[in-house]
C-alpha positions, 0 to 999 in steps of 0.5 A: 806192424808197420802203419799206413800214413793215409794222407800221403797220395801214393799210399792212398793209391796203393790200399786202392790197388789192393783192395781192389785187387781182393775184390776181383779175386773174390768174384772170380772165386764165387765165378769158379765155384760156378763153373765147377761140375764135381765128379765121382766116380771109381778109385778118386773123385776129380772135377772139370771145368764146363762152359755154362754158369752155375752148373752144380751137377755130381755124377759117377763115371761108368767103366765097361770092359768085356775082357778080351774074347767075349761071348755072345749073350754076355752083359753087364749092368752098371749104375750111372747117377746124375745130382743136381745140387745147383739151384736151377733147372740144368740140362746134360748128355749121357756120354761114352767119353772114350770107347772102342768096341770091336763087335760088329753086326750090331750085335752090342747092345746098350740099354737103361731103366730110370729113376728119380728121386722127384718127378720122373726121367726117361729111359734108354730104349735099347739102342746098337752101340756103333764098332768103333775099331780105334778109340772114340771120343765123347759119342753121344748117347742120350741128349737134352736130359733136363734135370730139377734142382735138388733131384737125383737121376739113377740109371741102371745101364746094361750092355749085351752082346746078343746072342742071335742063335745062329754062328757068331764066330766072325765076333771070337776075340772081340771085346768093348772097353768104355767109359760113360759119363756126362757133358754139358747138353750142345746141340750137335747143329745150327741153322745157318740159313737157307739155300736160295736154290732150293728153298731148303734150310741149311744146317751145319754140323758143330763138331765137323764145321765143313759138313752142311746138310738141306733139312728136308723135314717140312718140303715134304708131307710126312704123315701123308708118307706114312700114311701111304707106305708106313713109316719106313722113314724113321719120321717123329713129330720131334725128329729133323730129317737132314739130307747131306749136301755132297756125296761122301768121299768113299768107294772108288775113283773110276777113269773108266768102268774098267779102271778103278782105284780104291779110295785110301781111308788115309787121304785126305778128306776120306769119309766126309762129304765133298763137292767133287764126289759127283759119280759118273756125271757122263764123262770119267773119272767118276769120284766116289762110286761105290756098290750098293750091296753085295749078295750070296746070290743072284739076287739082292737081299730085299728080295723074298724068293718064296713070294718072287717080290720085296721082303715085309720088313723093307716095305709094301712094294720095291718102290714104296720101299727102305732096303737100308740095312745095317745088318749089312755093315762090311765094306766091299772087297775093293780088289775082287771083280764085282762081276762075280761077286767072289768074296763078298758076300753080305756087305751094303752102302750102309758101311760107309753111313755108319762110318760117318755118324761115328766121324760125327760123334752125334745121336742120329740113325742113318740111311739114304733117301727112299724114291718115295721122298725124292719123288716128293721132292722138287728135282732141283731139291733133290739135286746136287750135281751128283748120282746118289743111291736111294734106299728103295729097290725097283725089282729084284736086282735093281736099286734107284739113283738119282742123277746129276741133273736131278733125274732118277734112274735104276742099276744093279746092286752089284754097280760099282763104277757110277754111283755114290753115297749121299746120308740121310741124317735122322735127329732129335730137332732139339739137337739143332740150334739158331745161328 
């Protein structure tokens, strides 16, 4: 071995690169060691890199798979397990992290009982898993999960298909195919700031950055809501009422009530919001109108023939009501006259706020927004230079919309050339973050 003469100048600056050299290895090391999370699970064990620092969490992926025709009242039942082996409080999200589930009607269901080894952890209340007919990516299932140091989460999940008694034949060669795993807990929204027009906080979403909602959660008195009319709002003391900006780009484009093109799901833009999705605004064309239902009969859905007015599950009366449904979750048949209704049975606006949750990747339910809060709101907040559906019916036949200066009006169900769709986002408020 050769020796290193130290009082020569550039040997002196070369040990000095080296070793500093070595130390900088070291520490990025000790920093990779942080940032590993270890994963367990089916034929090998891998692992992945997350954002966050001194993250230790072991857990197990799931694999679902129903094969290819599945019948109702099938289940399965998987173990999920969460370890912390960091030395610090960690928080995690249960995810599918790829599915496709071609079930439709909310009849697939997803459940799971909690165990831990120190303290507690919660359960998942049942809840619908969403048809997703092309594969889906990192669809949030429960979020915020806080985990102690040393402390094992167990689940024991099941999914169902619900077997509802009645003919399920349109679910024949229908199956679920998915993974669930974890992720690092991020919130899904940040508050960017406030609209100086109406007063309303602005919250824009983290995964589809174009898509900004008003919270509407404190412009309007909740409880007194409730109090009144039940709570037909999905309101929670822990839950962020998010009402979109625009209308979403779906349905129809109108040149006249006689003349109307189907929007393609390949153009651009299709199922998010967008500015120019106002409806009818006076004069055509009218962008992005849609039908609010369709019906077997004459009559909407909400409507009880045996008592002549509004059926109990969607309210006290037709205007203190919630005829969101997504029981209702096919979209209209574009190319059948809407006049008789031929070939459309059973279909609702819902379709198209289902369709966004799932583009959004995000926890949250949908809905519109009932004439109950619009009329709590001032006209200018519940404005937006468009005509929306609310989810209220105002007679048998009849659904209130709200109009482009803000004003409400009524139409039929079965209306396909005015109006379109603004969501109404229900969210945990710990799923939005400050800016």
């Amino acid at each position: 071995m050769n020796n290193i003469d130290l009082n020569n100048k550039s040997n002196k600056i070369k040990v000095l690169i080296i070793s500093m050299t070595i130390f900088t290895l070291s520490i990025i090391g000790i920093s990779y060691a942080y940032l590993t999370i270890q994963i367990t699970g089916n034929d090998t064990a891998s692992s992945m890199r997350v954002k966050s620092t001194k993250k230790s969490l072991v857990y197990n992926d799931v694999q679902i798979s129903s094969g290819s025709n599945t019948i109702p009242g099938w289940s399965e039942t998987k173990t999920l397990t969460v370890t912390n082996n960091g030395r610090t409080n960690e928080t995690y999200t249960i995810i599918w992290k790829d599915i496709l589930n071609t079930i439709i009607n909310d009849e697939l269901v997803i459940s799971a009982t909690c165990t831990a080894s120190s303290g507690t952890c919660d359960a998942i209340s049942e809840k619908i898993i969403p048809t997703y007919t092309t594969q889906a990516h990192n669809v949030k299932v429960k979020s915020n999960i806080s985990i102690a140091p040393g402390v094992t989460h167990t689940y024991t999940v099941t999914i169902t298909f619900k077997d509802t008694g009645s003919n399920q034949d349109y679910n024949q060669r229908k199956h679920i195919n998915g993974t669930l795993n974890i992720d690092d807990f991020e919130p899904s929204f940040t508050r960017v700031g406030t609209d100086s027009a109406t007063g309303l906080p602005v919250v824009r979403s983290n995964t589809i950055t174009s898509e900004e909602f008003y919270d509407i959660t404190n412009a309007i008195n909740y409880s007194s809501l409730i109090s009144a009319n039940g709570n037909i709002y999905n309101y929670a003391a822990d839950k962020s009422i998010l009402l979109a900006k625009y209308n979403l780009y779906v349905g129809q484009n109108c040149t006249s009530s006689s003349s109307c093109t189907p929007i393609s799901t390949s153009a651009t833009g299709y199922g998010l919001q967008s500015a120019d999705a106002k409806g009818y605004t006076g004069t055509y064309p009218a962008i992005g109108v849609v039908p609010f239902s369709g019906s077997s009969d004459s009559n909407g859905y909400w409507y009880d023939t045996s008592t002549s007015t509004i059926k109990t599950q969607y309210g006290t009366s037709y205007n203190a009501s919630n005829i969101y449904d997504r029981t209702y979750n096919t979209a209209p048949n574009y190319s059948v006259a809407f006049s008789n209704n031929a070939g459309n049975a059973n279909y609702s606006i819902a379709y198209y706020v289902e369709q966004y949750i799932n583009t959004l990747g995000i926890e949250g339910t949908g809905r519109l927004l009932t004439y109950t809060e619009a009329t709590a709101m001032t006209q200018v907040q519940r404005t937006n230079g468009a005509q929306y559906w609310l989810g209220s019916a105002s007679g048998n036949i009849l659904v209130w919309f709200v109009g482009a200066s803000g004003g409400l009006g009524h139409d039929r169900f079965l209306s396909a050339y005015y109006v379109g769709v603004r969501p109404v986002i229900v969210v945990d408020t710990a799923d939005i973050q400050s800016s």
